[in-house]
Structures are given as structure tokens and as C-alpha cells.
Steps between C-alpha positions, in 0.01 A plus 500: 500500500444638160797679527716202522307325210580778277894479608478131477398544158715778396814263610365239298477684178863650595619142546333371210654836293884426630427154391401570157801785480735201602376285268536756175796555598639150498339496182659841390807324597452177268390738231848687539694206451340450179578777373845542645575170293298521240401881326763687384422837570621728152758779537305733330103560613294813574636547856874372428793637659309848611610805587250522744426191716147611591356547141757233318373244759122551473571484135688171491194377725240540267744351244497268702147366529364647151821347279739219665447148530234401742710366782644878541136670401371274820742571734503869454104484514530278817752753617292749473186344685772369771597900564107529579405248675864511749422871560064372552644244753727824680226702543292261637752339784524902575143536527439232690738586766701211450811595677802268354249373248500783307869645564575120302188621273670802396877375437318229303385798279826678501664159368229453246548881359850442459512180385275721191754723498780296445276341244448807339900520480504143347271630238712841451836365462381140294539257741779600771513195705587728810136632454364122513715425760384798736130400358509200615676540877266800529166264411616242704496699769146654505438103481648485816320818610168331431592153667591745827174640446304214458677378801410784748131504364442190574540548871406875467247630763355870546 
């Protein structure tokens, strides 16, 4: 019996994590659009056009949240956290055993990684709107991941 408590609870605190990761990312989302609209990301920044994507695009994200208007520093810092919490919510589903649960889990964290990719990209090349575009589609769809999710856990037994 104590078995099944512990399960019980473990789904809980996975359904109450792909909730959460939903909801930042429908924030991350709103956040985007802001910024899409509204910053204007400069040409030249440490990180700009690089020669290497790796090092140009870690450097254009801590531009990024140090030294651009706040809308940008909050969704690269929320982009960030997102990247953490997608791949927390992955693990999980996969440690719980959650069969579909956490193959959904861990596309939702594939879309959320390149979604920061491509927003890496936007940052690299000052505001491509093919790197917003991709962004976006990708986001959307690890919202869609975690509405699957929360879908499955909610009828979820082990």
C-alpha cells in the first residue's frame, strides 16, 4: 500500500511539474511577442554574427540578460530556467515509468532546447524573423507536449 502512495505522489508532483512547464511556457511565449515587436536587437553586440555559433551564442546570451532592455534580459533568463525545468520534467516522466507520458515529456524538452537555440540565432544574427518564427512554432509545441502530458497523467495508473 505504501508503494502506491509513494507513486500516487510522485505522479502528482510530475503533474503538478508539466503544469507549471506549460504554464512558463505560455508565458515564455507572451514574453516573445514582446520582444519580437518591441526590442530591437543591435547589429553589433558581444556575440554578433560569430564565427563560431557555440561561443558567439553564449556570448550574445549574457548580452542578453546583463545589457538589453528588460523584455529581452527576461526572456533569455526565463529561457534559460524553461531549458531546466523541461529537461527536470523529462527525467522525471522517465523515472517514473510513465510510458507515453514521458516519450511527450521528452519531445517537450527537445522543442524547448530548440526553441533556445533558434533564440540564440535571433540574438546572433539581430533579430532574423526566421529565428522568431521557428521560436515560436517550436514553443508552441512543447505547449502542446505538456497539454498531452497533462492529459495522460491525469488518467495515468501504475
Amino acid at each position: 500500500m505504501e508503494a502506491k502512495s509513494s507513486t500516487r505522489r510522485h505522479t502528482e508532483a510530475l503533474r503538478r511539474m508539466t503544469l507549471a512547464a506549460g504554464i512558463l511556457v505560455a508565458v515564455q511565449v507572451a514574453i516573445g511577442m514582446v520582444v519580437n515587436l518591441y526590442v530591437t536587437v543591435p547589429a553589433h553586440h558581444p556575440g554578433a554574427k560569430p564565427a563560431n555559433y557555440f561561443t558567439g551564442s553564449f556570448h550574445s546570451v549574457v548580452w542578453a540578460i546583463g545589457s538589453s532592455p528588460v523584455a529581452l534580459a527576461v526572456h533569455a533568463s526565463l529561457g534559460l530556467a524553461l531549458v531546466l525545468i523541461a529537461l527536470a520534467v523529462a527525467v522525471r516522466a522517465v523515472a517514473l515509468r510513465a510510458g507515453r507520458v514521458a516519450y511527450v515529456s521528452a519531445l517537450a524538452a527537445a522543442l524547448v532546447i530548440g526553441a533556445g537555440f533558434n533564440g540564440a540565432c535571433f540574438l546572433d544574427f539581430a533579430g532574423q524573423r526566421i529565428s522568431s518564427l521557428l521560436m515560436a512554432l517550436l514553443a508552441l509545441g512543447a505547449l502542446a507536449c505538456y497539454l498531452v502530458s497533462g492529459y495522460l497523467l491525469a488518467s495515468w495508473r501504475r
